[in-house]
C-alpha positions in Angstrom: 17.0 -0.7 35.4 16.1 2.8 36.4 13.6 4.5 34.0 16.0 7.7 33.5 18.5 4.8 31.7 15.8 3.3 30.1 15.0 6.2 28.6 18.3 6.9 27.4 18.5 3.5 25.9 15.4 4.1 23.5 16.7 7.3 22.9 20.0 5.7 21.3 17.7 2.8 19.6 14.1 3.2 19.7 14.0 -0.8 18.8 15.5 -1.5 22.3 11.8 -0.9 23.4 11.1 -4.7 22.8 13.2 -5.4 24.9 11.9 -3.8 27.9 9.5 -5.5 30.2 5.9 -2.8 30.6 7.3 0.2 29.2 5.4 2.8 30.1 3.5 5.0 27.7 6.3 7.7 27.8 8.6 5.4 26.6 6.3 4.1 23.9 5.9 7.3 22.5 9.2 8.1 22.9 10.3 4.8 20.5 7.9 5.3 18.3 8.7 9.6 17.9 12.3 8.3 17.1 11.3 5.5 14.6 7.5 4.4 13.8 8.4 1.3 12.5 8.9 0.7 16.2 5.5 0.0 16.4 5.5 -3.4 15.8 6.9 -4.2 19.6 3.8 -2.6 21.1 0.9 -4.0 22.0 -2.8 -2.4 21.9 -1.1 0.9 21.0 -3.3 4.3 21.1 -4.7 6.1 18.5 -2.0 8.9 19.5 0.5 6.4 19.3 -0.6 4.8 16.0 -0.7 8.6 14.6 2.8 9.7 15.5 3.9 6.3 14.2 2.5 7.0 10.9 3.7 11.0 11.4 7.6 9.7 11.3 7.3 6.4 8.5 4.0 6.0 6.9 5.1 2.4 6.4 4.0 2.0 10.3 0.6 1.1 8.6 1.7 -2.4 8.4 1.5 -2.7 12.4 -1.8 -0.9 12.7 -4.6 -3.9 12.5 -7.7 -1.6 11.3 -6.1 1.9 10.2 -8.6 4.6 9.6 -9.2 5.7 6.4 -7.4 9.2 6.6 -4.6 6.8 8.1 -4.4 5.0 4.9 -4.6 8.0 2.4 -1.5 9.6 4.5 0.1 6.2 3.7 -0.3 6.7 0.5 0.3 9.7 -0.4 3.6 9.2 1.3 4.4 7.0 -1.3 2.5 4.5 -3.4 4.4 1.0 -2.5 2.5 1.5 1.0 -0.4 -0.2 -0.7 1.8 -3.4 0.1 1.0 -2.5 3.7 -2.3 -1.6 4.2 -4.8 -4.7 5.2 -7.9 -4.7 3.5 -7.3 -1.6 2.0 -11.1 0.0 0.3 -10.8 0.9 -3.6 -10.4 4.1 -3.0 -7.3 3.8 -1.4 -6.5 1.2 -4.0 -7.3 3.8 -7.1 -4.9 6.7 -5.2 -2.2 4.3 -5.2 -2.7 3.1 -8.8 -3.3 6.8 -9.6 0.7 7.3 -8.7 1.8 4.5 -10.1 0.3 1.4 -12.5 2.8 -0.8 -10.4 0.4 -0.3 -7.0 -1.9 -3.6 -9.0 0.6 -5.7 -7.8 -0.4 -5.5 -4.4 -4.3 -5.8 -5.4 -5.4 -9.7 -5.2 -7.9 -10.3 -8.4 -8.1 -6.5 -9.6 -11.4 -6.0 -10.9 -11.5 -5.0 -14.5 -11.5 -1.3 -14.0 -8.8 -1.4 -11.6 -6.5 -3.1 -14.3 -7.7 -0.7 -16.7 -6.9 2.2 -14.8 -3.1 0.1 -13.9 -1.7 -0.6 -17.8 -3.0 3.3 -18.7 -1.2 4.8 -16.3 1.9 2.4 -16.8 1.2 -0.1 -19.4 3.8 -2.7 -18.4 1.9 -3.1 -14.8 0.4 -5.8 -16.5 3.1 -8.0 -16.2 1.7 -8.0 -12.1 -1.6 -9.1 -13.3 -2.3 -12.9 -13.4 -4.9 -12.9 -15.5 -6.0 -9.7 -17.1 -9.1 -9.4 -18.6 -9.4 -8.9 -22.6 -9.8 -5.3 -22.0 -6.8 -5.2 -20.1 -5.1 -6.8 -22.3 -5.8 -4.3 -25.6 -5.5 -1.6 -23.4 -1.7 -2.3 -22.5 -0.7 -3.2 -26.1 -2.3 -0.1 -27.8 0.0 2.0 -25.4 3.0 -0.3 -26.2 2.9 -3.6 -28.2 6.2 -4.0 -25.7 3.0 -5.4 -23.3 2.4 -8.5 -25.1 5.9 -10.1 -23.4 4.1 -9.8 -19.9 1.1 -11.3 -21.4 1.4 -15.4 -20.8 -1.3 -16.2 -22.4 -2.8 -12.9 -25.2 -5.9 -12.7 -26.7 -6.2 -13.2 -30.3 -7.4 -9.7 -30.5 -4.9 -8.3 -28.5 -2.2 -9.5 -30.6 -3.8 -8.1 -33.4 -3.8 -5.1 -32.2 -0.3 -4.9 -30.9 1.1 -6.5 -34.6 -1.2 -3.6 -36.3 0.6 -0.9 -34.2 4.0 -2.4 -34.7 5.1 -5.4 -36.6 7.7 -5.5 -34.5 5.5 -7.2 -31.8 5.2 -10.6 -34.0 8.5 -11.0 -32.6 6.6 -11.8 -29.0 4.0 -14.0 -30.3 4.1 -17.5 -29.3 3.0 -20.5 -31.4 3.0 -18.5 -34.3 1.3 -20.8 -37.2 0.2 -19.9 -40.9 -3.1 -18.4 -40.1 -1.5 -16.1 -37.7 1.0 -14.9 -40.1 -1.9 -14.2 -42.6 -4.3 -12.5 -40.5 -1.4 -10.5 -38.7 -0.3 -9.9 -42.8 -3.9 -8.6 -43.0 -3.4 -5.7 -40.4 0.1 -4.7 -41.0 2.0 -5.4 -44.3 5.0 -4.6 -42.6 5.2 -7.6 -40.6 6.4 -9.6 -44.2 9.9 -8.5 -43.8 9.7 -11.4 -40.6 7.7 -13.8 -42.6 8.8 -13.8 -46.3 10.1 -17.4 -45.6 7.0 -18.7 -43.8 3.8 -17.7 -47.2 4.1 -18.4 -50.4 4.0 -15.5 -53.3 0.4 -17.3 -53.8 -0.8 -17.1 -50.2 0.6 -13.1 -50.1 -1.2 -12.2 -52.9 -4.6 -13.5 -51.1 -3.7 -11.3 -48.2 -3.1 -8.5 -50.0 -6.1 -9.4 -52.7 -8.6 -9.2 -49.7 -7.0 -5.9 -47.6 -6.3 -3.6 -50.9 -9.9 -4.6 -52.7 -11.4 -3.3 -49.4 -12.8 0.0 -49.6 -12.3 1.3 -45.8 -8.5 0.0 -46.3 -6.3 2.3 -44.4 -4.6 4.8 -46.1 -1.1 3.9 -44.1 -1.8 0.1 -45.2 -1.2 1.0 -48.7 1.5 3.3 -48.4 3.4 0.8 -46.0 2.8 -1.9 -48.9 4.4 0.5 -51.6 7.3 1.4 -49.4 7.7 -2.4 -48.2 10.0 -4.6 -49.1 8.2 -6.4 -51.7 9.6 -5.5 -55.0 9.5 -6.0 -58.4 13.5 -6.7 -58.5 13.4 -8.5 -55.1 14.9 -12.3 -55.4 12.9 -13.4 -52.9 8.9 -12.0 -53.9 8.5 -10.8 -57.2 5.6 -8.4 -57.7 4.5 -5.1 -59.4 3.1 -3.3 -56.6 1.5 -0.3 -58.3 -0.1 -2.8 -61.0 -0.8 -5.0 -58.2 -3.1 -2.1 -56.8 -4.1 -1.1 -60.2 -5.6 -4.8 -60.8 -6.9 -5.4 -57.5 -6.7 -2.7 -55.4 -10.3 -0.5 -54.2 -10.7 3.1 -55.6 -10.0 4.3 -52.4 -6.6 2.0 -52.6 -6.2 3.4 -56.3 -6.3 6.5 -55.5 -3.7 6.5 -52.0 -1.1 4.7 -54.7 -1.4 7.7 -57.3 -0.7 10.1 -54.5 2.2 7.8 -53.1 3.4 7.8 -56.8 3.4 11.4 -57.2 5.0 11.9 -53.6 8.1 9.6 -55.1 8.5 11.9 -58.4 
């Protein structure tokens, strides 16, 4: 076929060029002008061919065996899912990608611990594309949004706690929740008794409550959450005196957060 028709052909579909038996450079460059992606159906391409592949979809990255490293940052700065197509990409490139977008970790095999770090606080739910993030990881995501603890398969203790203190809505997404659990998450949040009321005994509650209120660094929204909590002295289900409760066993620090809640309710 005469090279005027060729040409036109690659002109009308830029793909057509792997189809074409020794195309010469002009037509190469004339593929890959129209579509980089295009790329792929050339062998030992040059640099100038690589670069105006990358110059029309940054995606042509994929078909570029060792990119340079201002190939790669043009990659992804074009958009952050590049990452996917980058061989062997450095961590620099990997922390400009990550830097857009948590998600990039996806693309990252065994993410060092800073790299998830840097992932779940930028977008906390990128953990859910981490196999197995570290504990750091882990505490870092729920403190952001105890939401994180569903794309945890196997949490941390510690990380639970810390997801159940922010919300007690997160003992929802806690597997093989047991009696101890229920205490000790009971310990950190107060609030978490309006899921558990069933599960303790009016006995084993006021142990919980014996130990966090007698404590004098207790946290001043622990105590206020207990007053305002769904354990009352006209419940069916738990009775209890809250305010005597405090008064009996509670810290001065404790004693004195319950006089102001008191007042606050007058």
């Amino acid at each position: 076929m005469e090279k005027s028709k060729l040409i036109e052909m690659i002109k009308n579909n830029p793909n057509a060029i792997a189809y074409i038996n020794n195309p010469t450079d002009e037509m190469k460059l004339l593929a890959i002008k129209k579509n980089g992606l295009a790329l792929k159906y050339i062998d030992n391409p040059t640099s100038q061919m690589q670069e105006s592949a990358m110059d029309n979809n940054a995606r042509a990255i994929e078909f570029i065996n060792n990119p340079t490293e201002d190939m790669m940052i043009k990659a992804i700065n074009d958009g952050w899912i590049n990452l996917e197509y980058i061989k062997n990409p450095t961590d620099t490139i990997i922390k400009l990608a990550i830097n857009q977008a948590g998600w990039a970790i996806k693309y990252v095999n065994n993410p060092s611990e800073e790299l998830q770090l840097l992932a779940v606080r930028k977008n906390y739910d990128s953990i859910k594309f981490i196999k197995e993030p570290f504990e750091r990881a882990q505490e870092e995501a729920v403190k952001i949004s105890y939401d994180a603890l569903r794309y945890i398969n196997s949490p941390t203790h510690n990380a639970e706690l810390i997801a159940i203190k922010k919300d007690e809505r997160a003992i929802r997404l806690i597997n093989d929740l047991d009696k101890n659990k229920i205490l000790e998450f009971l310990k950190v949040n107060i609030l978490v008794i309006k899921y558990v009321m069933k599960e303790i005994s009016k006995n084993e509650l006021e142990q919980v409550l014996k130990e966090a209120l007698s404590n004098e660094d207790v946290e001043e929204k622990y105590v206020r959450d207990y007053l305002n909590s769904t354990i009352d002295k006209n419940s069916d289900i738990m009775l209890m005196d809250k305010m005597m409760f405090i008064y009996k066993y509670g810290s001065k620090k404790a004693k004195k957060i319950a006089v102001d809640e008191k007042l606050k309710l007058k």
